[in-house]
N, C-alpha and C positions, 0 to 999 in steps of 0.2 A: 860778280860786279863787272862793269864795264865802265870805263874810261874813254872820256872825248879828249882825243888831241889834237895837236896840229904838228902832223911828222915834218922834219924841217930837213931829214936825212936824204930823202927823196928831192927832189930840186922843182916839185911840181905843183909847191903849196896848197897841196889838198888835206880835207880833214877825215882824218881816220879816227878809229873807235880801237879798246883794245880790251881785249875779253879775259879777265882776270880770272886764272882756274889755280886753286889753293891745293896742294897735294901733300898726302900725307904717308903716302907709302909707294911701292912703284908702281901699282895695279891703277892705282890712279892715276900717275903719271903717263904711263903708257896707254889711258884710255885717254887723257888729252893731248898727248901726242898725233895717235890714231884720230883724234877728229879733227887737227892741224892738217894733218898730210891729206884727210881727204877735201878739207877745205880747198886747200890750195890745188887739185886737181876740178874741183866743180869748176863750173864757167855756163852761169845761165842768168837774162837779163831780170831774176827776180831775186838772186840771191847775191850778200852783197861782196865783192871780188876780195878777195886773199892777198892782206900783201906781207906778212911773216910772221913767226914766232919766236918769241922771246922766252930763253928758261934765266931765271934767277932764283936760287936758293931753292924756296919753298912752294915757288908761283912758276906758272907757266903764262904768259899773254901771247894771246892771236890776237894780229893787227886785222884789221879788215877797213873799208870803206865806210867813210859814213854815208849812212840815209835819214836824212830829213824829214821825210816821211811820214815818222812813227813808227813802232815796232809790235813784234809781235804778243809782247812780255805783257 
């Protein structure tokens, strides 16, 4: 699932997206971990920029950038 927000944390009223991963054991947690850390390493003008992850409980969310656009889903 993914989530339209409007991070307010950030002081630069932009709208980020946040990519809801549901985990149910650690192998899954540490494969959405792993795709966290390499998001946040990418830096290219087609994909969209990293700006954190959030764990609570059950769920993992990576924030990212929105695009407008349309996607690739």
């Amino acid at each position: 699932m993914v989530i339209k927000i409007l991070k307010t944390i950030l002081d630069d009223n932009c709208i980020y997206v946040m990519k809801e991963i549901v985990f149910s054991d650690s192998k899954t947690l540490q494969d959405a971990l792993q795709e966290s850390k390499i998001m946040a390493r990418v830096t290219h003008r087609n994909i969209c920029r990293y700006r954190d992850t959030i764990v609570q409980k059950n769920k993992l969310f990576i924030v990212m950038e929105y695009c407008d656009k349309g996607d690739l889903g």
